[in-house]
MARDREN-966845 format. One record per residue (C-alpha): residue number from 1; residue in three letters; x, y, z. Coordinates in Angstrom, 2 decimals. Example, Ala and Ser with C-alpha at 12.3 -4.5 7.8 and 13.67 -1.06 7.14 Angstrom:
   k   r       X       Y       Z
   1 ALA   12.30   -4.50    7.80
   2 SER   13.67   -1.06    7.14
END
This chain:
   k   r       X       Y       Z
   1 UNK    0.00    0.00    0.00
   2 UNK    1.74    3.55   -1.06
   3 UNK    1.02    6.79    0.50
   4 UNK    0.56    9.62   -2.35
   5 UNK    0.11   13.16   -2.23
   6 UNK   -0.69   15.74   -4.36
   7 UNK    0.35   20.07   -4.33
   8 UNK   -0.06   21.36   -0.62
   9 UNK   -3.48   19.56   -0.02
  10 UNK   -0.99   17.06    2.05
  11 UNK   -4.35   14.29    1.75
  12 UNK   -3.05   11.01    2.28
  13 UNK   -5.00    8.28    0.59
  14 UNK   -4.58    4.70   -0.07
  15 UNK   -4.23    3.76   -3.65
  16 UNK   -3.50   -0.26   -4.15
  17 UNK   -3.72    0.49   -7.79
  18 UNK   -1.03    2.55   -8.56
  19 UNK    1.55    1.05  -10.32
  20 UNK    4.79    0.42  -10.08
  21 UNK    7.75    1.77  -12.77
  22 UNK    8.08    4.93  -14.55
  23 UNK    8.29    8.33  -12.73
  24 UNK    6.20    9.64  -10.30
  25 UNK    3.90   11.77  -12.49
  26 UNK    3.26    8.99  -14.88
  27 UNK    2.27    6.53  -11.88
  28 UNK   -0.63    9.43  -10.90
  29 UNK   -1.42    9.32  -14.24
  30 UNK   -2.02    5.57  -14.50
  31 UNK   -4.55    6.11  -11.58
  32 UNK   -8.26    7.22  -12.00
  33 UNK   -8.02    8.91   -9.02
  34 UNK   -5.11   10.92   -8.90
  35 UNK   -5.25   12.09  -12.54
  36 UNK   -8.65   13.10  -12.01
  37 UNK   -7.45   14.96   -8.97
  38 UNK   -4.83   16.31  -11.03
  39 UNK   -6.97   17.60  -13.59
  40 UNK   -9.68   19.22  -11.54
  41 UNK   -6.67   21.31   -9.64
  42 UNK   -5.56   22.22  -13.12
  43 UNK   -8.50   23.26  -14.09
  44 UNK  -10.09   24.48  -11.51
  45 UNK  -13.16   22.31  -11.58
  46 UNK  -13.43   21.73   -7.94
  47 UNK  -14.39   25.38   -7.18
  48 UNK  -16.41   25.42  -10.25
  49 UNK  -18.75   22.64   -8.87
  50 UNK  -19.15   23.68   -5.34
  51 UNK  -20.24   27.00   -6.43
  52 UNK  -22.78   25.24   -8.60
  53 UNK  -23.79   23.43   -5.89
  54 UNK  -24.43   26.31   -3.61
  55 UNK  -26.10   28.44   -6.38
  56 UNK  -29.53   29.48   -5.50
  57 UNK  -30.99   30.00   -9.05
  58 UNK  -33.81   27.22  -10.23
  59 UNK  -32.59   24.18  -12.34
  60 UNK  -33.63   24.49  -15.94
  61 UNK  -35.95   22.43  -17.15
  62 UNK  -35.23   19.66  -19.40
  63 UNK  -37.74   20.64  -22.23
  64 UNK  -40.42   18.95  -23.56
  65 UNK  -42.28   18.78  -20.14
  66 UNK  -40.00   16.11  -19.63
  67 UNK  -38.85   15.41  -15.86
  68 UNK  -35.11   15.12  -14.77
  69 UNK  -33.40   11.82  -15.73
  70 UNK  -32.30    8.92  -13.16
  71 UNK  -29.29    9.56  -11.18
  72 UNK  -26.40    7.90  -12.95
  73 UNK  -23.51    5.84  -11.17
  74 UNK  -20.21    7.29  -10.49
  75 UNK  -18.53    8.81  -12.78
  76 UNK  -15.30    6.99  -11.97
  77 UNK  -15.46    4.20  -13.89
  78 UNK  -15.95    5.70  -17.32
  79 UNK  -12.95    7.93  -17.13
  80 UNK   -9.90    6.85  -18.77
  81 UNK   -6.70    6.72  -17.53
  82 UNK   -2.93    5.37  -19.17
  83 UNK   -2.34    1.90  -18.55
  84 UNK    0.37    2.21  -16.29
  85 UNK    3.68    3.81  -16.62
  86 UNK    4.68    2.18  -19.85
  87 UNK    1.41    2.34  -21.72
  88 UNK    3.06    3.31  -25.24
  89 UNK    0.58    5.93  -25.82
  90 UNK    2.02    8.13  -22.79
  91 UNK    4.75   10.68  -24.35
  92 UNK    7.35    9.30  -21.76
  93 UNK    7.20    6.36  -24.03
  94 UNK    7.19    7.87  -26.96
  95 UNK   10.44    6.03  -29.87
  96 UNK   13.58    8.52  -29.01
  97 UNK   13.61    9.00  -32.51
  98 UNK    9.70   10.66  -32.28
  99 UNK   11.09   12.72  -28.57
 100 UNK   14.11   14.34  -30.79
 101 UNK   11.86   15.38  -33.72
 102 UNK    9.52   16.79  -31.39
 103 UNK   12.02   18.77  -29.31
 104 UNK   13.60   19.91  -32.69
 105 UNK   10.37   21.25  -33.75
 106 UNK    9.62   23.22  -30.44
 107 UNK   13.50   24.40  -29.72
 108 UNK   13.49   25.37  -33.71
 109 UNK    9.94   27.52  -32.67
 110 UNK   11.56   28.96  -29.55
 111 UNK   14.36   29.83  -32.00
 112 UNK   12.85   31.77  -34.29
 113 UNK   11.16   34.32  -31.58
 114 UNK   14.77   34.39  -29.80
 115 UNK   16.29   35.79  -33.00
 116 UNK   13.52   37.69  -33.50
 117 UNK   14.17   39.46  -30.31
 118 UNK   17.71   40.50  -31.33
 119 UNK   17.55   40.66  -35.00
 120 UNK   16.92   44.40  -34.78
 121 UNK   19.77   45.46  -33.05
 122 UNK   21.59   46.40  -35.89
 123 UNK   18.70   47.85  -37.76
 124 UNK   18.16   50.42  -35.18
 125 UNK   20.69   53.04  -36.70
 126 UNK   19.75   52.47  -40.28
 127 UNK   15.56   53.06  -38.95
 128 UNK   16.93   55.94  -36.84
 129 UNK   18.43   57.87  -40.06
 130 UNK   15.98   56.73  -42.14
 131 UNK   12.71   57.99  -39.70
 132 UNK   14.91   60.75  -37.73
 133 UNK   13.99   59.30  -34.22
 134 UNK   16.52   59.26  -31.53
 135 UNK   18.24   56.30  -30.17
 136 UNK   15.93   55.62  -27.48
 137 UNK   13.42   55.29  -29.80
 138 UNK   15.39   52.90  -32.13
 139 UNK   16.37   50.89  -29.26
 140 UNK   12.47   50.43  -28.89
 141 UNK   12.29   48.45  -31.66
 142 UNK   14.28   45.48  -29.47
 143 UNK   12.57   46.75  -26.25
 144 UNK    8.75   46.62  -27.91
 145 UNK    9.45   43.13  -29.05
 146 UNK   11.00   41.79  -25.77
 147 UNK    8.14   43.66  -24.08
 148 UNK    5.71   41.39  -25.79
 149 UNK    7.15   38.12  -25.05
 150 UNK    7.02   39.07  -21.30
 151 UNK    3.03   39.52  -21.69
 152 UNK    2.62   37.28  -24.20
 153 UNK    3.48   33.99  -22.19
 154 UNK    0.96   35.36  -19.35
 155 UNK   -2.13   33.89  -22.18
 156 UNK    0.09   30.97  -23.55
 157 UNK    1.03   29.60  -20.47
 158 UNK   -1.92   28.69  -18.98
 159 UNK   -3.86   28.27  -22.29
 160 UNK   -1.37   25.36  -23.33
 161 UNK   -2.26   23.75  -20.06
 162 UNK   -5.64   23.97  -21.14
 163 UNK   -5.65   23.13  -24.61
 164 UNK   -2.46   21.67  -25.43
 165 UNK    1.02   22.57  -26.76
 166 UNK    0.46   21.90  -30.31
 167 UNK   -2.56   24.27  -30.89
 168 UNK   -1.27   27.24  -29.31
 169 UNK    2.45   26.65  -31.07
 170 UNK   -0.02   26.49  -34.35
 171 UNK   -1.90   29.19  -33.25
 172 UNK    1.20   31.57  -32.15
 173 UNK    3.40   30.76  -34.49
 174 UNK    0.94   31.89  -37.46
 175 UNK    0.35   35.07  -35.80
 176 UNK    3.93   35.95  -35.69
 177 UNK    5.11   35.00  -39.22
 178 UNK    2.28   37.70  -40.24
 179 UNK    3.69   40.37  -37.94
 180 UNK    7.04   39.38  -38.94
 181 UNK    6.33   40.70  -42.12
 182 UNK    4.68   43.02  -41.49
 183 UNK    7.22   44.54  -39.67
 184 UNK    9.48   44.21  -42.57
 185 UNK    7.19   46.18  -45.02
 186 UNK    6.12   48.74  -42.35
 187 UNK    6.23   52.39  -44.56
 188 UNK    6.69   54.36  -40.83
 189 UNK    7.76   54.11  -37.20
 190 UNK    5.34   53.63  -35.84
 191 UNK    3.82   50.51  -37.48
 192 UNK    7.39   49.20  -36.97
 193 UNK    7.10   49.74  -33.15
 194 UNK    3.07   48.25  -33.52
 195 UNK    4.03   45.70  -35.14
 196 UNK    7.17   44.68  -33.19
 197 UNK    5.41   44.66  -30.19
 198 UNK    2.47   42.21  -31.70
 199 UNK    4.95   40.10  -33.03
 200 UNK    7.12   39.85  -29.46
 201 UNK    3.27   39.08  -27.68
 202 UNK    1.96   36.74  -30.58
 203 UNK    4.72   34.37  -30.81
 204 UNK    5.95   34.21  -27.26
 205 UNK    4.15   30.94  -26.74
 206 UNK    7.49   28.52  -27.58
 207 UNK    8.66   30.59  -24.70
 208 UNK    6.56   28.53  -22.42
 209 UNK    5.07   25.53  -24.58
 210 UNK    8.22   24.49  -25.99
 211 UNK    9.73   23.33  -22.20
 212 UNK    6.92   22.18  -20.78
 213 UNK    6.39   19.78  -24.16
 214 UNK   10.24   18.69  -23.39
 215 UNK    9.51   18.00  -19.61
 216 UNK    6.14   16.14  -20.98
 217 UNK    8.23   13.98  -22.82
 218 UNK   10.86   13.32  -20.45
 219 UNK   11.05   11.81  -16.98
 220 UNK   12.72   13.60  -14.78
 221 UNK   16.02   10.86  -15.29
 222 UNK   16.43   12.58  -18.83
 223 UNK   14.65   15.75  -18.44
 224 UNK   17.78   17.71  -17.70
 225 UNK   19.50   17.06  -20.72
 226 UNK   16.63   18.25  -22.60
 227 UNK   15.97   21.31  -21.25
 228 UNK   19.84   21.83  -21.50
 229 UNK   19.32   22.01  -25.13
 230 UNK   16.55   24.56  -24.86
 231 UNK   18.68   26.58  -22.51
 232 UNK   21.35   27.12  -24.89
 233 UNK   18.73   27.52  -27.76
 234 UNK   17.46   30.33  -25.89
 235 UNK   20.75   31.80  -24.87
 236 UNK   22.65   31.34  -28.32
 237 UNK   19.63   32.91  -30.36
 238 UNK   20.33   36.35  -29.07
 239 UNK   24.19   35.79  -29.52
 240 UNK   23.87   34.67  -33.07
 241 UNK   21.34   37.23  -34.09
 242 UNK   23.58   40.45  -33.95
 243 UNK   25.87   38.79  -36.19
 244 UNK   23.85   38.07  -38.49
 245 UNK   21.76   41.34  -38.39
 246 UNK   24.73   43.31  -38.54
 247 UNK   26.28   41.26  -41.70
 248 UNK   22.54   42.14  -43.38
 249 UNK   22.26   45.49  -42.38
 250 UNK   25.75   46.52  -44.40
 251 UNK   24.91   44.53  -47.43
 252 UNK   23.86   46.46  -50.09
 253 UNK   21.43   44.41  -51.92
 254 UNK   19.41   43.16  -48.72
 255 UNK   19.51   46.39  -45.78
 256 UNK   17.44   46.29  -42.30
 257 UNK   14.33   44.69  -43.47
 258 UNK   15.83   41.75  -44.33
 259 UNK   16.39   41.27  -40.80
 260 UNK   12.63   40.73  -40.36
 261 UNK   12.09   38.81  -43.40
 262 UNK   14.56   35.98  -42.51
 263 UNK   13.08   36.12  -38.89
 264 UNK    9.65   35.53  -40.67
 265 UNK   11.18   32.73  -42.96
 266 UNK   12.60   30.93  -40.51
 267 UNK    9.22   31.70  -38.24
 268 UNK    7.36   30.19  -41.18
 269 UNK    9.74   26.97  -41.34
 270 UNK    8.69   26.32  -37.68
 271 UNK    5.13   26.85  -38.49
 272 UNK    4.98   24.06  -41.24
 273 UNK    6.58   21.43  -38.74
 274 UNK    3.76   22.43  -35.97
 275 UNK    1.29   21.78  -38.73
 276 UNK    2.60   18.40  -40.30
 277 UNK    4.95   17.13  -37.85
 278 UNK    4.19   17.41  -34.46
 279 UNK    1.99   16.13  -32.47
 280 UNK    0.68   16.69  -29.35
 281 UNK    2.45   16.02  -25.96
 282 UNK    0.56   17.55  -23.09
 283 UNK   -0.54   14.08  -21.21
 284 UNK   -4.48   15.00  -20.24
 285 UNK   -4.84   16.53  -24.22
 286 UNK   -3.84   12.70  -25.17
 287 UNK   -6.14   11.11  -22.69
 288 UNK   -8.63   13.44  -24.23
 289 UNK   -8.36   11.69  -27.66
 290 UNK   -8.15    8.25  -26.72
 291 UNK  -11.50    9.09  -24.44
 292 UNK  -13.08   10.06  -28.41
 293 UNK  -11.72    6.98  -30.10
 294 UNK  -13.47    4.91  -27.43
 295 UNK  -16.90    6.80  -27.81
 296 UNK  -16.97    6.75  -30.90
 297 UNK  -15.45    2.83  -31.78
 298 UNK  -18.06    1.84  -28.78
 299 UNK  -21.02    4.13  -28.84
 300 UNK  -20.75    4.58  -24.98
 301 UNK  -21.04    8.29  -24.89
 302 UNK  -20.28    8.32  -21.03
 303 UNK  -16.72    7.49  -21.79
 304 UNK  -14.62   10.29  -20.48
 305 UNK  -11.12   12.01  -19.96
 306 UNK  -10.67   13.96  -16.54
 307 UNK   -9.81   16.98  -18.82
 308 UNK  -13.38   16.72  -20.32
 309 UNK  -15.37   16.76  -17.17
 310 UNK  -15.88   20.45  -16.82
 311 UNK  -16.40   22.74  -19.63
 312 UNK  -14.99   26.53  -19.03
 313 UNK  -16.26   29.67  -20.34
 314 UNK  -14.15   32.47  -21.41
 315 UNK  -14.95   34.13  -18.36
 316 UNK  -13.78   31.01  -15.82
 317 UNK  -11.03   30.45  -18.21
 318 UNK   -9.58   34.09  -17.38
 319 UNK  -10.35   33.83  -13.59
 320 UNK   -9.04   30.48  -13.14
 321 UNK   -6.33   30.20  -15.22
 322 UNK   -5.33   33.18  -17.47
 323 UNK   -4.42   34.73  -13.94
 324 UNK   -2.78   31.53  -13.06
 325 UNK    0.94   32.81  -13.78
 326 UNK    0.83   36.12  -11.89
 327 UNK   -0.51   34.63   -8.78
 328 UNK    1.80   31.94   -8.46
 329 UNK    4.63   34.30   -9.12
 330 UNK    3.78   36.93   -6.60
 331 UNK    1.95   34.30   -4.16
 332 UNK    5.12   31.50   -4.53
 333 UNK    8.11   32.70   -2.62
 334 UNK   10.08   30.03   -4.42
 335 UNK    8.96   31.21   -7.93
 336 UNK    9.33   34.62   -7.03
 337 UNK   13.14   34.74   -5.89
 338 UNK   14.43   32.15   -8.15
 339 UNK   12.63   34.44  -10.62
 340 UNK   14.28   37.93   -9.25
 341 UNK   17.21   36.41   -9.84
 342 UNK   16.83   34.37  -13.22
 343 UNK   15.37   38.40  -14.66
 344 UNK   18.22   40.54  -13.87
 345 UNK   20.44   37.86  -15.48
 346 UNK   18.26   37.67  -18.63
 347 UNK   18.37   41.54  -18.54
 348 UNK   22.19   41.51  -19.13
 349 UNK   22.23   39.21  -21.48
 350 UNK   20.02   42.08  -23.38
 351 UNK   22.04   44.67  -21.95
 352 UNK   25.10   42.86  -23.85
 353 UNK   23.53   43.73  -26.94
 354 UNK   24.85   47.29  -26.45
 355 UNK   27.77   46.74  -24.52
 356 UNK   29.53   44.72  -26.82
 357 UNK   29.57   46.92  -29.66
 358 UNK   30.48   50.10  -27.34
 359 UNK   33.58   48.05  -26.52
 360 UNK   34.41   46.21  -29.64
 361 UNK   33.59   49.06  -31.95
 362 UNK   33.81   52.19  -30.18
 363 UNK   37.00   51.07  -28.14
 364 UNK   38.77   48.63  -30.72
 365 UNK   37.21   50.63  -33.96
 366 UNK   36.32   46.97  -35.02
 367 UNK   34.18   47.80  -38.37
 368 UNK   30.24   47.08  -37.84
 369 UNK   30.14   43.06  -38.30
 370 UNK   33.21   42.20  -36.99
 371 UNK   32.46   44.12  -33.68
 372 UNK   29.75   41.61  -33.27
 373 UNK   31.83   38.95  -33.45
 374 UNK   32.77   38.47  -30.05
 375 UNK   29.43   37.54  -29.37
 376 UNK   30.40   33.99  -30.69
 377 UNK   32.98   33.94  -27.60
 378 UNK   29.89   34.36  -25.32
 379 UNK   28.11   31.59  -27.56
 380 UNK   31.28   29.19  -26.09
 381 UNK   30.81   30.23  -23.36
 382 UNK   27.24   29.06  -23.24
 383 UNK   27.92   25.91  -24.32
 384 UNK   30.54   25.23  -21.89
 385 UNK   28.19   26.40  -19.08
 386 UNK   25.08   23.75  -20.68
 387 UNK   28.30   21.16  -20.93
 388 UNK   28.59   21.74  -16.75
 389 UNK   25.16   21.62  -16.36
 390 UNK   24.28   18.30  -17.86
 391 UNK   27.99   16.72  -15.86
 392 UNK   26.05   17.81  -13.13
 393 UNK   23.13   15.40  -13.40
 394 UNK   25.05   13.14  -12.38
 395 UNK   24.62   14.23   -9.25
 396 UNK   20.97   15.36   -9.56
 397 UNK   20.19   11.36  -10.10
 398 UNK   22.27    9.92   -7.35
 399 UNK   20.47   12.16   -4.89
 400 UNK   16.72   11.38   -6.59
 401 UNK   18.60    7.58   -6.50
 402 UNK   19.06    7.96   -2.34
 403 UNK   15.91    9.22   -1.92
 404 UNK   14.41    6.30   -2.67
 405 UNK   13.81    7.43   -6.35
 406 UNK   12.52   10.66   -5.97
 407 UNK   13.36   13.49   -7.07
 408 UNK   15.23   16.44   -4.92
 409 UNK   14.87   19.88   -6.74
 410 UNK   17.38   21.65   -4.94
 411 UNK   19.89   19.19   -6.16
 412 UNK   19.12   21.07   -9.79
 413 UNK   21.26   24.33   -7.71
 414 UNK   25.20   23.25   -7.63
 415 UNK   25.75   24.52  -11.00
 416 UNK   23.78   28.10  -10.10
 417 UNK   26.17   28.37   -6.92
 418 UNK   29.52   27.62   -9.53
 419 UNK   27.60   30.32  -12.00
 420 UNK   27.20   32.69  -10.37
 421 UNK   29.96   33.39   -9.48
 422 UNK   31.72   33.08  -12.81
 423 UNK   28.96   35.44  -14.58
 424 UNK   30.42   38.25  -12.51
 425 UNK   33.73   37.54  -13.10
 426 UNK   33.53   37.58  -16.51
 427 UNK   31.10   41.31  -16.73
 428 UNK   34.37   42.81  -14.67
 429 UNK   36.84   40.98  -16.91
 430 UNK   34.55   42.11  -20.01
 431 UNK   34.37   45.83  -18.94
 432 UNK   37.43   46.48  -17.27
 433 UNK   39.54   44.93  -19.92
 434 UNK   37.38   46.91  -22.54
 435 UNK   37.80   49.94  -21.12
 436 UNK   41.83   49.74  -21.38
 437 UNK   41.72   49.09  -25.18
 438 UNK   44.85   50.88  -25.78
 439 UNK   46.68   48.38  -23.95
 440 UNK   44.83   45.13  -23.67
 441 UNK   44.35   42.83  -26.40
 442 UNK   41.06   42.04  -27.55
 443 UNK   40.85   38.61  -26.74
 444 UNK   41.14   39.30  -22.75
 445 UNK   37.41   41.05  -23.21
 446 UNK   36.05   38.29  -25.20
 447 UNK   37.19   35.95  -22.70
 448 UNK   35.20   37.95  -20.30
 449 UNK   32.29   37.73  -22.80
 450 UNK   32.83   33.84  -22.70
 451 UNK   33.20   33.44  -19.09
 452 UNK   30.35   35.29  -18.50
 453 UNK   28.18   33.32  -21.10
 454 UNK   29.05   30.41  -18.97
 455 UNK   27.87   32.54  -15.96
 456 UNK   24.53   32.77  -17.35
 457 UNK   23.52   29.44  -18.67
 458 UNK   24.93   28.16  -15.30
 459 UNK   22.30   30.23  -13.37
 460 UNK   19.53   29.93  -16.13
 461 UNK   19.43   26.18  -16.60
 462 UNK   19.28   25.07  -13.21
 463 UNK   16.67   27.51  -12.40
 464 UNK   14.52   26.57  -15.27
 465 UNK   14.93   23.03  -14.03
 466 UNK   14.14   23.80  -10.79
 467 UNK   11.07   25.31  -11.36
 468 UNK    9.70   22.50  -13.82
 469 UNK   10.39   19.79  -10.82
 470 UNK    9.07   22.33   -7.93
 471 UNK    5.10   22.94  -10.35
 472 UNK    5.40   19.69  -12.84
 473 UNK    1.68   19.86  -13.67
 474 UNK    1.60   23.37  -13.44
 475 UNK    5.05   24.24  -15.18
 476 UNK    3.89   25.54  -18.25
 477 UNK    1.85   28.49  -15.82
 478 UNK    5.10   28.60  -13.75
 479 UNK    7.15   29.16  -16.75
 480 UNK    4.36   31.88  -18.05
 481 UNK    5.46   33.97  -14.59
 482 UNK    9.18   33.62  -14.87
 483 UNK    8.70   34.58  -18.44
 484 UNK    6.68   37.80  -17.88
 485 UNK    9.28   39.08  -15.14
 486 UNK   12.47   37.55  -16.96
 487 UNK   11.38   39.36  -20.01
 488 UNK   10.28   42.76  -18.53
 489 UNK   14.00   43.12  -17.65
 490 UNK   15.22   42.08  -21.16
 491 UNK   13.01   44.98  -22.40
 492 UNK   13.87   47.79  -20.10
 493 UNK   17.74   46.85  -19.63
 494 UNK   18.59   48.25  -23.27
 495 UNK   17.10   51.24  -22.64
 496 UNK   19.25   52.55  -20.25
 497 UNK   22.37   50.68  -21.04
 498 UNK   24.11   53.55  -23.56
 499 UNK   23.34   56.35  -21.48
 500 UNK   25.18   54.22  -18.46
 501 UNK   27.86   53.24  -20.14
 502 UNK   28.10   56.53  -21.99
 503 UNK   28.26   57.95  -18.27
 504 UNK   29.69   56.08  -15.88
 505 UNK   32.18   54.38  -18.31
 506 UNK   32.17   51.16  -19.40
 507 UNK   34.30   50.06  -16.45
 508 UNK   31.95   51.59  -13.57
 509 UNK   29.47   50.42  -15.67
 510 UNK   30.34   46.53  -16.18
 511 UNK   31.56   47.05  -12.30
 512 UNK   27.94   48.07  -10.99
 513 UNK   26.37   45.52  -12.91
 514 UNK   29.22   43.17  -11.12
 515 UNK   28.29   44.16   -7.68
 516 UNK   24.61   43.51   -8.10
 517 UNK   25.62   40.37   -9.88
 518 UNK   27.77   39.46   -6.16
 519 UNK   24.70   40.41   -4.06
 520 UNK   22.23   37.86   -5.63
 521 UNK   25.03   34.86   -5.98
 522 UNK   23.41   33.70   -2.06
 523 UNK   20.17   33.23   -4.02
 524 UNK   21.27   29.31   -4.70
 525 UNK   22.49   28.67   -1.28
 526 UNK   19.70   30.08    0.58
 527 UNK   16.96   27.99   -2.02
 528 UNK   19.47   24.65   -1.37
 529 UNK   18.91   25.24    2.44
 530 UNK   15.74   26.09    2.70
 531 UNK   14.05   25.12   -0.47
 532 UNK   12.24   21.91    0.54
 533 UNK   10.52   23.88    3.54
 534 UNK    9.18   26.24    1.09
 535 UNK    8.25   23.49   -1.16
 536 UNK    6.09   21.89    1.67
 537 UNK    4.21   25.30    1.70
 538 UNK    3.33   25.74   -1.71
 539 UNK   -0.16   25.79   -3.22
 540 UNK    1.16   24.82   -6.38
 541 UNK    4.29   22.92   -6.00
 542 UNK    3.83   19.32   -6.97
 543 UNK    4.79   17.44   -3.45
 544 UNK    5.96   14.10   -3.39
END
């Protein structure tokens, strides 16, 4: 007989019939029960029924003059469940070949809005001559766009967990291929900043959708490697696309709106593999389906998924779960700091965007081009850092292995306590070594670049792992929060980060950013320590 429990509800219950094998989700899944329970939490059914329940408004009447039907018998044993852990239907068993096509397709999605979020970097100074706006407002044109994929994940979140990953990739993706290009044959500034902004909130669901479809394919043995990939997918996008927007920008025969075409091409690329090739991978969604084959191969129109037993209407669907992401990250103390911290990272990454090219072309008089080149140092560097990160598992599974299988989130931290650390040692490195030009050679500051780069997938990968083990069933809505607050400081960073650099130097500068940088590094330590009590607290956290 196993004890089981579910969020912070901390019910005990006996369930003989879960089975044994497989991870811990996928045994609640294999059980009526639990999934049911599962479900109802996720969609807020529970709350939903009580208050119909206590409602004082008369029944309607069946029509006809007919009276009310029979009572029928519990509901239970028409809902369908997997058939234990390694029922091949359940996306944990999915062929490896079917799990790397599928987290192709989503990384490749999250790709294209990455690049699309630092694509315009280099068009900035061509739109400001060409529209005579300052550089603030140029700089809007990255700001807009990051702007949107901090709101946009709020609706995508949530509305995956709801309807599945590969509708609202579908769905997203179209709507930002169209403002893509837009954007690229916008005739004023203002339709450019529209239209960057639509595009940032439109396609921002891979944001969300495209982890939470890795962590529903993955147990939480393999998961880390996955998201590893997605880490550095998100990380290298904005380090590749200033290299390639500058290289477009000074061509002749192509100019700045190329930079939105090939962020539309490539946007439409992903779009075609949502249609055709993937398939969906959110675990209730695929109960849902197997729940129609049966009614309609039997007849037996009681048959039923746990996702199907309540029907929201827009109105529940934005006060149960549209809302979802902002309360748990201003309600979660663990989502909230690991958050804090995860956002003023993500803002320097965006705040890089500026720096380098203040060092590297305004201190080295690198030409436009090459002084984005040194990005590819920080690109190492990331890979390096999602290198450490996946040596680490290692010790991630020998703790889940002593705890009698399960798994330990704070053991996801090690590599955050190593990075950060090294991510300020590399923005002093990078700044004061740029600031000396005249007599340091320009590889010192792209080893800064690099060491940093290593710094922040070292503190961004363990965090995004943390949080998927802390909410599994709600990690998509999780994500959605981190998103929205991660995002908000990629948008406002590189607004402000000429004008400092311009006046404090790039050394005082790079050295604030440093200090700030030192002052969060306890964040890890303090969540290693104290993590599991907070865990045990949590409305949301899945608690096993």
């Amino acid at each position: 007989m196993e004890n089981q429990s579910v969020g912070s509800s901390n019910s005990r219950r006996e369930e003989p019939e879960i089975y044994s094998g497989g991870d811990e989700l996928s045994r609640y899944e294999s059980n009526v029960s639990a999934s049911r329970t599962l479900s109802r939490r996720l969609t807020g059914a529970d709350e939903l029924i009580e208050k119909a329940k206590e409602s004082k408004e008369p029944l309607p009447q069946m029509g006809g003059g007919r009276p009310y039907p029979p009572t029928l018998p519990d509901r239970e044993q028409f809902i369908v469940s997997y058939d234990g852990p390694d029922d091949p239907i359940h996306p944990h068993n999915f062929p490896l070949r079917k799990k790397v096509i599928f987290c192709f397709i989503v990384g490749f999605n999250a790709l294209g809005i990455v690049l699309g979020s630092a694509m315009f970097s280099s068009a900035s100074a061509p739109v400001e001559l060409q529209y005579h706006v300052g550089s603030t407002v140029g700089t809007l044109g990255t700001s807009l766009f990051v702007f949107g994929f901090a709101s946009g994940p709020i609706i995508w979140g949530p509305m995956s967990e709801l309807f599945g990953r590969k509708k609202i990739l579908v769905c997203s993706s179209f709507v930002y291929v169209c403002f893509s290009f837009a954007s690229a044959t916008a005739e004023n500034i203002q339709t450019i900043m529209i239209t960057r902004f639509f595009a940032g909130f439109t396609g921002a669901a891979p944001l969300v959708a495209a982890p939470a479809a890795m962590a529903d394919l993955f147990g939480v043995r393999t998961r880390g490697q996955a998201t590893s990939i997605f880490a550095m997918v998100l990380f290298g996008g904005p380090m590749i696309a200033p290299i390639l927007s500058a290289f477009i920008v000074k061509n002749p025969h192509m100019g700045w709106r190329w930079t939105m075409y090939i962020t539309g091409i490539v946007a439409a690329a992903g779009l075609l593999l949502d249609i055709f090739v993937l398939e969906e991978t959110h675990h209730p969604l695929i109960l849902v389906r197997k729940a129609e084959i049966l009614r309609r191969r039997t007849g037996n129109w009681g048959i039923v998924a746990p996702h199907e037993e309540i029907t929201l209407d827009i109105r529940e669907v934005a006060e149960k779960n549209l809302t979802r992401p902002l309360r748990m990250l201003f309600t979660e103390p663990i989502l909230f700091l690991i958050t804090i911290y995860n956002a003023f990272i993500y803002g320097i990454l965006y705040l890089f965007l500026t720096a380098i090219p203040l060092i590297f072309q305004g201190k080295y008089h690198f030409i436009p081009g090459v002084a984005e080149l040194p990005y590819l140092g920080m690109l190492i560097g990331i890979l390096i850092g999602g290198m450490i990160c996946v040596f680490f598992e290692r010790r991630f599974l020998k703790a889940m292995d002593d705890n009698g299988g399960k798994p330990v989130p704070e053991e996801r931290l090690p590599p955050m306590m190593l990075g950060a650390f090294l991510f300020a040692g590399g923005l002093f490195m990078l700044c004061w070594a740029g600031h000396y030009a005249e007599r340091v050679h320009w590889i010192v500051p792209t080893l800064g670049a690099a060491l940093s780069g290593t710094g922040l997938i070292t503190i961004f990968l363990p965090c995004l792992n943390y949080i998927i083990d802390c909410y599994l069933f709600f990690a998509a809505s999780a994500l959605a929060g981190n998103t929205f607050l991660r995002s908000a400081f990629g948008a406002v960073f590189p607004l402000f980060a000429r004008q400092m650099f311009e006046h404090l130097g790039i050394q005082w500068g790079g050295t604030l950013l440093g200090c700030f940088s030192l002052l969060l590094a306890p964040v890890p330590f303090l969540f290693y320590k104290y993590g599991k009590a907070l865990r045990q607290k949590s409305k949301y956290a899945f608690d096993l």
